[in-house]
MIDOSE-1310 file (N, C-alpha, C; in nm, 2 decimals, decimal comma, always signed):
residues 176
xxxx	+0,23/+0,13/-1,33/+0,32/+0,04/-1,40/+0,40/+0,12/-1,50; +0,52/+0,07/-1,52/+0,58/+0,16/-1,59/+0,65/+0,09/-1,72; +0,61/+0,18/-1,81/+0,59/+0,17/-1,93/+0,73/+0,19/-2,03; +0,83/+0,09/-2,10/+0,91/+0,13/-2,13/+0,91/+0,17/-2,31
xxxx	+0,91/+0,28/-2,38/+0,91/+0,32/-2,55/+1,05/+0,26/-2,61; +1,00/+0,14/-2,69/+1,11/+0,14/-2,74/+1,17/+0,17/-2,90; +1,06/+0,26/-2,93/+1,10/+0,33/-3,05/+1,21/+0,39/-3,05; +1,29/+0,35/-3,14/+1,40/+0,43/-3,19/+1,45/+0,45/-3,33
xxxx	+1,52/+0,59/-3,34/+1,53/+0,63/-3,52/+1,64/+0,58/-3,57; +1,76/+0,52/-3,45/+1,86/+0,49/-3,54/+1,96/+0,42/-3,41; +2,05/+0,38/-3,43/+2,13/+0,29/-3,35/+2,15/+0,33/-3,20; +2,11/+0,31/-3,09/+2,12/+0,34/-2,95/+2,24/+0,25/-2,87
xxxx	+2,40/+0,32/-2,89/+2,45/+0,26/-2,85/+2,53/+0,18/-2,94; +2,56/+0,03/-2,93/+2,61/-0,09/-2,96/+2,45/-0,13/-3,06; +2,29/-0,12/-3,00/+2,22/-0,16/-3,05/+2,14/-0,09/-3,15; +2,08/-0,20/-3,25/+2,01/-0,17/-3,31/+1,85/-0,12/-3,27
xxxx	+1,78/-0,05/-3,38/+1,67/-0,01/-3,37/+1,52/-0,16/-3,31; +1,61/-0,27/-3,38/+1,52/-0,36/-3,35/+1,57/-0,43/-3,20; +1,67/-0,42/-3,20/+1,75/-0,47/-3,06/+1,68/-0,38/-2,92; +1,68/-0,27/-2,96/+1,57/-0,19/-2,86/+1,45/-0,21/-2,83
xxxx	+1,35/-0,23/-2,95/+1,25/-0,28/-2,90/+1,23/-0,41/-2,89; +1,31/-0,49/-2,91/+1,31/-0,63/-2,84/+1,38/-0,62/-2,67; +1,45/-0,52/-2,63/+1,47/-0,51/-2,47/+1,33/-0,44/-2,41; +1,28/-0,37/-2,49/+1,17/-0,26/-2,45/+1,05/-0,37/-2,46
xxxx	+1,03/-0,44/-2,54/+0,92/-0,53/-2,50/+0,96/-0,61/-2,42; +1,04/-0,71/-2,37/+1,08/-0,81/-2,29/+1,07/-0,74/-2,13; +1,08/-0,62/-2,11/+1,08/-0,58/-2,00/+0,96/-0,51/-1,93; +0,85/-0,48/-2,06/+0,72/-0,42/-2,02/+0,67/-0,60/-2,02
xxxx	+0,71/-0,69/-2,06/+0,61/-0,82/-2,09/+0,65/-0,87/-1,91; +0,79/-0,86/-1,87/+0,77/-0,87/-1,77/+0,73/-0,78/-1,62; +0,74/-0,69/-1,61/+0,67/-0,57/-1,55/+0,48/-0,62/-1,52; +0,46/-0,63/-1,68/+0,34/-0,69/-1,68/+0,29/-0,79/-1,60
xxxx	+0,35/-0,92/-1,64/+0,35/-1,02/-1,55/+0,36/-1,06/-1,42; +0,43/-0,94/-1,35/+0,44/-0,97/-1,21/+0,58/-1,05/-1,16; +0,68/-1,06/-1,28/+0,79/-1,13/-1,26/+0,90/-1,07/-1,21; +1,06/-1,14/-1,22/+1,09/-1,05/-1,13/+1,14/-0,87/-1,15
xxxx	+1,19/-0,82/-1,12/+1,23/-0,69/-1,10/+1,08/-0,54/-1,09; +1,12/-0,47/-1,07/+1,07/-0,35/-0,98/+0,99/-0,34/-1,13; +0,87/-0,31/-1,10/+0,70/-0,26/-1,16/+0,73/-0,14/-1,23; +0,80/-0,06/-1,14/+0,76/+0,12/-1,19/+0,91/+0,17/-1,14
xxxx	+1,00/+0,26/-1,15/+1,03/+0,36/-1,08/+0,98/+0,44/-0,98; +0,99/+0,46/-0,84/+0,98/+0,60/-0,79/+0,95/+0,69/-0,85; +0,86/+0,76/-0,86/+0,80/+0,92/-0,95/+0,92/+0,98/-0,91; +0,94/+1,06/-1,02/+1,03/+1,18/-0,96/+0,97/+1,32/-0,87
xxxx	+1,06/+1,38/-0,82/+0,99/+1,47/-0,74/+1,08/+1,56/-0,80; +0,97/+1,68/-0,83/+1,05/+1,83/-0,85/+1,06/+1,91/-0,73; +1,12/+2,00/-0,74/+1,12/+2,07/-0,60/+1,11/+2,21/-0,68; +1,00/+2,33/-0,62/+1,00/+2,43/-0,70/+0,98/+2,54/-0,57
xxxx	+0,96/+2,68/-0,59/+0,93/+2,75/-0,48/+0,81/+2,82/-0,54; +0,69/+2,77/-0,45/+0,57/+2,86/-0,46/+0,54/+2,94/-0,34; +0,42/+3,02/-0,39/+0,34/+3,09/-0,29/+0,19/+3,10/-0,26; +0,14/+3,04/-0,13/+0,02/+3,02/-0,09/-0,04/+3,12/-0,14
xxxx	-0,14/+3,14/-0,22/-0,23/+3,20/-0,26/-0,43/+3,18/-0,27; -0,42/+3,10/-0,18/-0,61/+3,05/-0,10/-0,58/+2,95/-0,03; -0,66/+2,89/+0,04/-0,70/+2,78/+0,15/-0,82/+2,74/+0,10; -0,88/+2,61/+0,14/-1,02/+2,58/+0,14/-1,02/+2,44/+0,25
xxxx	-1,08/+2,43/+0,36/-1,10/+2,34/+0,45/-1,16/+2,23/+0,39; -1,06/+2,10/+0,46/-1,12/+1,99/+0,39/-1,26/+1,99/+0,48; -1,36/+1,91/+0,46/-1,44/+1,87/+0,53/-1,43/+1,75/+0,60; -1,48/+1,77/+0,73/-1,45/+1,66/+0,80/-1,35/+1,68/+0,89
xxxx	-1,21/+1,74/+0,85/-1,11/+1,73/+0,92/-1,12/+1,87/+1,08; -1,21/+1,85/+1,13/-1,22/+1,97/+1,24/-1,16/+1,92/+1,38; -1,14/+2,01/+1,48/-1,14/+1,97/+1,59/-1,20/+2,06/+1,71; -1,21/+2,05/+1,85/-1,24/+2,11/+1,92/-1,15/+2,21/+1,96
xxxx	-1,16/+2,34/+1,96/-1,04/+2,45/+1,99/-1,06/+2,57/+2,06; -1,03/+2,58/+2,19/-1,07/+2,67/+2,27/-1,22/+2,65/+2,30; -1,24/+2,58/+2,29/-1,39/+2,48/+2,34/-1,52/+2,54/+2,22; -1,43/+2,57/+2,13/-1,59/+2,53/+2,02/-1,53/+2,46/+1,91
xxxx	-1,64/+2,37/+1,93/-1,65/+2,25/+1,83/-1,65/+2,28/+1,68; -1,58/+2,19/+1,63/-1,59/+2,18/+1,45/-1,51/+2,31/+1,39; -1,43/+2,30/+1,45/-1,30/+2,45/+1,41/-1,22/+2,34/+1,26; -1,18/+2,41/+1,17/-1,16/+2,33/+1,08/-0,97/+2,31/+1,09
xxxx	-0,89/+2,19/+1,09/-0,77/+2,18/+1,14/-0,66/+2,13/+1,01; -0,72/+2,13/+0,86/-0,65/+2,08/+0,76/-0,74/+2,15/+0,65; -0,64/+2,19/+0,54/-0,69/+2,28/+0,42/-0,64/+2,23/+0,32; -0,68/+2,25/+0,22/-0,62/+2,22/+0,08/-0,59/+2,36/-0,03
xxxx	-0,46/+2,39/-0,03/-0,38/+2,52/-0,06/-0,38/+2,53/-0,20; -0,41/+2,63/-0,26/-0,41/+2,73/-0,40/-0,23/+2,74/-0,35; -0,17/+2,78/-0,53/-0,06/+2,82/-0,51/-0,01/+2,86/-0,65; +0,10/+2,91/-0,65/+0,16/+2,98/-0,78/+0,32/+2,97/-0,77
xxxx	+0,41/+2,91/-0,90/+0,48/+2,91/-0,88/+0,60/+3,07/-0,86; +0,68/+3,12/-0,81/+0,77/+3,21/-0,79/+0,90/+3,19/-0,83; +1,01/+3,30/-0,85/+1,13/+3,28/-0,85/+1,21/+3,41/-0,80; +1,28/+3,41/-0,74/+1,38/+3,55/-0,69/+1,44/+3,60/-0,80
xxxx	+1,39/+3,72/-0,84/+1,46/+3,82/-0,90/+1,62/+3,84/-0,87; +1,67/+3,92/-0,97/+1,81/+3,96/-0,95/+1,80/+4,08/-0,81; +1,66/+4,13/-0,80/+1,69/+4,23/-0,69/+1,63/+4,17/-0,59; +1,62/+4,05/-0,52/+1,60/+3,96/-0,46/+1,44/+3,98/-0,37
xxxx	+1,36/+4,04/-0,50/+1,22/+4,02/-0,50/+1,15/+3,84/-0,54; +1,02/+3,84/-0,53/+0,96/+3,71/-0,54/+0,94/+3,81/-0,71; +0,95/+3,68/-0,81/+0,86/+3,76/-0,95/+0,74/+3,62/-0,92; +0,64/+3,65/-1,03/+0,50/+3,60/-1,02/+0,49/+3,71/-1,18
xxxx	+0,52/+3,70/-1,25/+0,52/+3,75/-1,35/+0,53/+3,66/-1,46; +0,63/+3,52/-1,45/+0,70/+3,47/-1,58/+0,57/+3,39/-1,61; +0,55/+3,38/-1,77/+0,42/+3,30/-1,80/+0,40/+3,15/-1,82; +0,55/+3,09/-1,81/+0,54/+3,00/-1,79/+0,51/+2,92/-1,65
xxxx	+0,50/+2,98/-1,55/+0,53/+2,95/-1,43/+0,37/+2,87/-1,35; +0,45/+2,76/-1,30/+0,31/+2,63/-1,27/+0,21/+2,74/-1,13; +0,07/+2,68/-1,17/-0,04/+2,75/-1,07/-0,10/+2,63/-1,06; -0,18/+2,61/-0,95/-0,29/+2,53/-0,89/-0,40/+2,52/-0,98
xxxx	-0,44/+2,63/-1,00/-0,55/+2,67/-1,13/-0,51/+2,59/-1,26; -0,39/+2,61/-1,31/-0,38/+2,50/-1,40/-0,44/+2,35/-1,40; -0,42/+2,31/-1,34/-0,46/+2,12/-1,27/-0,58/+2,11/-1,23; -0,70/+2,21/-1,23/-0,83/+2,21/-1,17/-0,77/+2,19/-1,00
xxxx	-0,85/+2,03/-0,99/-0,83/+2,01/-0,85/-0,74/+1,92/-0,80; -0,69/+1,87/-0,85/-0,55/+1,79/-0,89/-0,38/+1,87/-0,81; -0,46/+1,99/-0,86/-0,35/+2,11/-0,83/-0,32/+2,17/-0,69; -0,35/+2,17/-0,64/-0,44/+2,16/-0,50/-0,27/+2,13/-0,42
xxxx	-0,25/+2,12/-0,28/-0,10/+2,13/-0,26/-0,20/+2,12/-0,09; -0,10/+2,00/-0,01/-0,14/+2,00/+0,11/-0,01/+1,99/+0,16; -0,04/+2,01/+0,29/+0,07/+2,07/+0,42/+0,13/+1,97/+0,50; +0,21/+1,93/+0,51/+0,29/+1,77/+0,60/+0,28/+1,81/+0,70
xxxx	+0,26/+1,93/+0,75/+0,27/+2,01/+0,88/+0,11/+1,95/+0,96; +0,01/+1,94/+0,91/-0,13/+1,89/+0,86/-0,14/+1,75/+0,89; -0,04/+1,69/+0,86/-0,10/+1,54/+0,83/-0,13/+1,43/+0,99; -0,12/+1,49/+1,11/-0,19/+1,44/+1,18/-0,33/+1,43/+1,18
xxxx	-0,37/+1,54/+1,19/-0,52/+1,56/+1,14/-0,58/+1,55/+1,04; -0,47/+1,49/+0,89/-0,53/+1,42/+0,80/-0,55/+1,29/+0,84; -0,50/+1,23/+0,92/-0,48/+1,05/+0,93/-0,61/+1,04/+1,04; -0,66/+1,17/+1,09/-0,77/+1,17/+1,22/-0,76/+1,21/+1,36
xxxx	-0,60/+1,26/+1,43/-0,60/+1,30/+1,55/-0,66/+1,46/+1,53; -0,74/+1,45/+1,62/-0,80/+1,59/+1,68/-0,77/+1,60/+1,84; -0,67/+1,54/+1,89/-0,65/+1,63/+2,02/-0,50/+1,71/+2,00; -0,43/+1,60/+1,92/-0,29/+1,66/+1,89/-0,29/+1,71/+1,77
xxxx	-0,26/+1,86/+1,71/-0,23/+1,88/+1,56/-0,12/+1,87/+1,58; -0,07/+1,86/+1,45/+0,11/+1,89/+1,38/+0,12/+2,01/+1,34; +0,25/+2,06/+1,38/+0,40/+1,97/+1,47/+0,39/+1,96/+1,62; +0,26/+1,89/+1,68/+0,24/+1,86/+1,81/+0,22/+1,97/+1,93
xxxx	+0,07/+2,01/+1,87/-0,01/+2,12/+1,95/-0,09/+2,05/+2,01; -0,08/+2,07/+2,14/-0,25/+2,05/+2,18/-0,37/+2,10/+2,18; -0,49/+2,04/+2,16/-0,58/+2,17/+2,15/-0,61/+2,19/+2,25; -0,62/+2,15/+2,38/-0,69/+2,17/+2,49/-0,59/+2,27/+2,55
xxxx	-0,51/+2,29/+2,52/-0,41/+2,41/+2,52/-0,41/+2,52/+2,48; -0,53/+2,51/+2,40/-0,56/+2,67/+2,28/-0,64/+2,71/+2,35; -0,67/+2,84/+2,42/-0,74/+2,91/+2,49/-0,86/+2,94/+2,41; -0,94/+2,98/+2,49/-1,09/+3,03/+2,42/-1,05/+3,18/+2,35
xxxx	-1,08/+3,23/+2,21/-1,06/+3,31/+2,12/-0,95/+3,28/+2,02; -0,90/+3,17/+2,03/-0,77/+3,18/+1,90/-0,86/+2,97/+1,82; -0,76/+3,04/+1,71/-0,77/+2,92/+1,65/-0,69/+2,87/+1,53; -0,66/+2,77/+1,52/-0,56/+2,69/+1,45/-0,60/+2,75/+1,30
xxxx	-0,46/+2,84/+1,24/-0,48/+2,89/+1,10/-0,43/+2,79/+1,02; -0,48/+2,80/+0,89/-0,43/+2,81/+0,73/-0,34/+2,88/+0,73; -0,22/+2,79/+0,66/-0,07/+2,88/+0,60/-0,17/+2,97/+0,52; -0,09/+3,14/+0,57/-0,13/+3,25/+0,53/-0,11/+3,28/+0,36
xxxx	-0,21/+3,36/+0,29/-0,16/+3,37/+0,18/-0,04/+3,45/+0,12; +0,07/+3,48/+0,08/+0,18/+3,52/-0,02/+0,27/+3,45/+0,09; +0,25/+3,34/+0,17/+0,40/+3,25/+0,23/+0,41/+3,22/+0,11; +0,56/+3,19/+0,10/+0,61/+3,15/+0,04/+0,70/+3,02/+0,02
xxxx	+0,68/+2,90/+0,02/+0,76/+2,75/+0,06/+0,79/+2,72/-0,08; +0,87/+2,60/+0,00/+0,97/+2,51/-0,10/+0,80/+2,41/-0,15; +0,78/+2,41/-0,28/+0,66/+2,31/-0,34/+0,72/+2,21/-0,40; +0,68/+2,09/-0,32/+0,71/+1,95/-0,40/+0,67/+1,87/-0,48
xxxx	+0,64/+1,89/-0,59/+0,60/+1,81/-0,73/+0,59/+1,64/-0,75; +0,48/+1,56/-0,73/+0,54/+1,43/-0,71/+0,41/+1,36/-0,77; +0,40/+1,22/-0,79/+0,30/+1,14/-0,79/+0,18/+1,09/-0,69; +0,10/+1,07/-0,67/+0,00/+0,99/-0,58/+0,03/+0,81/-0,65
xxxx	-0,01/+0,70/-0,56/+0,04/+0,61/-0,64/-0,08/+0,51/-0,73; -0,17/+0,63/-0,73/-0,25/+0,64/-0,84/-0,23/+0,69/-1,01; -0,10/+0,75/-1,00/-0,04/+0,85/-1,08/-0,09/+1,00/-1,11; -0,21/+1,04/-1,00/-0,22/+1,19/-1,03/-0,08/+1,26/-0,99
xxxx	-0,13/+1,38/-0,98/-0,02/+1,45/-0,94/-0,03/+1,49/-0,79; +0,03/+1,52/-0,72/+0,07/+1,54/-0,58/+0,14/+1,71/-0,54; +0,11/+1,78/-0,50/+0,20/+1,87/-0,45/+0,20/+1,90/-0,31; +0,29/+1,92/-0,27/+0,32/+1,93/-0,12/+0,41/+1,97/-0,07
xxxx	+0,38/+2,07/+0,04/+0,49/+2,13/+0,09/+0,45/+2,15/+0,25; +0,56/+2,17/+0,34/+0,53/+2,13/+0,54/+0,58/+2,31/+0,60; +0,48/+2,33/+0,62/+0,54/+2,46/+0,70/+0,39/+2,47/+0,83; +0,47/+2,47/+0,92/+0,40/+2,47/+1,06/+0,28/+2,60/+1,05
xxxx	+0,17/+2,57/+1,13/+0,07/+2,63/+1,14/+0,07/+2,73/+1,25; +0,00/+2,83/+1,21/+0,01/+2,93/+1,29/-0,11/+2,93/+1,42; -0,12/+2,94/+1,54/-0,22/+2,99/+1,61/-0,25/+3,11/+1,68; -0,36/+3,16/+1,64/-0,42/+3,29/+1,67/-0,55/+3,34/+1,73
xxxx	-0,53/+3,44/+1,79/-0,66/+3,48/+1,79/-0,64/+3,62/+1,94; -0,75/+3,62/+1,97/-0,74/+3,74/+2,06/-0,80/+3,73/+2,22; -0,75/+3,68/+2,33/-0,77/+3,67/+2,47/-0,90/+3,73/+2,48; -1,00/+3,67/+2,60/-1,12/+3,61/+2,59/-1,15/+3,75/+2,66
């Protein structure tokens, strides 16, 4: 629900200080209520460039791959934010710069590339592998660590925080 402040120090506008918070409450009274117009805004979404820096398998989410069972097919990614240098290196230096570690577990950043096998398919991964297709010796990876993707900053509509970013999964391994 979204919450409008209508503190103000001095004239906003045509209006007064009190004129503000008489629009600022009239609009949370109705929000509240369930009356008409929109509850919340859309979260904003930031868009930043990080880089994978761990994995950890959700549990649960496995599939069968190259015929052994309970291969793990969705992870939940560590990451650190980056920015291109003038010599068009990655820096990981600046101290203000957002990390996963910051947020505890909140911080955490999942893959769209992933989200079949979050919702429960285990014959098809995304972006539409088969597994019965994956030979005996390889298996469906975790985005490697120091990739580097576009990270999208956003709400759950619980109001935690959300990060997410879609880069296709790699398959590997070494003929039988």
């Amino acid at each position: 629900m979204m919450f409008v402040n209508g503190v103000t120090r001095g004239n906003v506008g045509p209006w007064s200080p009190n004129q503000v918070r008489t629009i600022a409450d009239t609009i949370n009274r109705i929000n509240g209520e369930g009356q008409r117009g929109p509850k919340s805004a859309p979260p904003p979404v930031v868009v930043f460039m990080a880089r994978i820096t761990g994995s950890t398998a959700i549990a649960g989410k496995t599939a069968t791959i190259g015929g052994t069972a309970g291969q793990p097919v969705a992870w939940e990614y560590d990451w650190e934010e980056v920015s291109v240098s003038t010599t068009g290196t990655y820096n990981t230096s600046d101290t203000y710069r957002r990390k996963s570690s910051l947020i505890a577990t909140k911080g955490k950043a999942i893959n769209g590339c992933e989200g079949p096998q979050m919702i429960g398919a285990t014959t098809t991964l995304g972006p539409g592998i088969t597994t019965a297709n994956i030979p005996a010796g390889f298996s469906f990876k975790a985005i490697a660590n120091n990739t580097v993707v576009m990270m999208y900053a956003t709400a759950r509509a619980t109001g935690e925080n959300l990060f997410f970013f879609s880069v296709p999964n790699a398959v590997d391994g070494t003929c039988a």
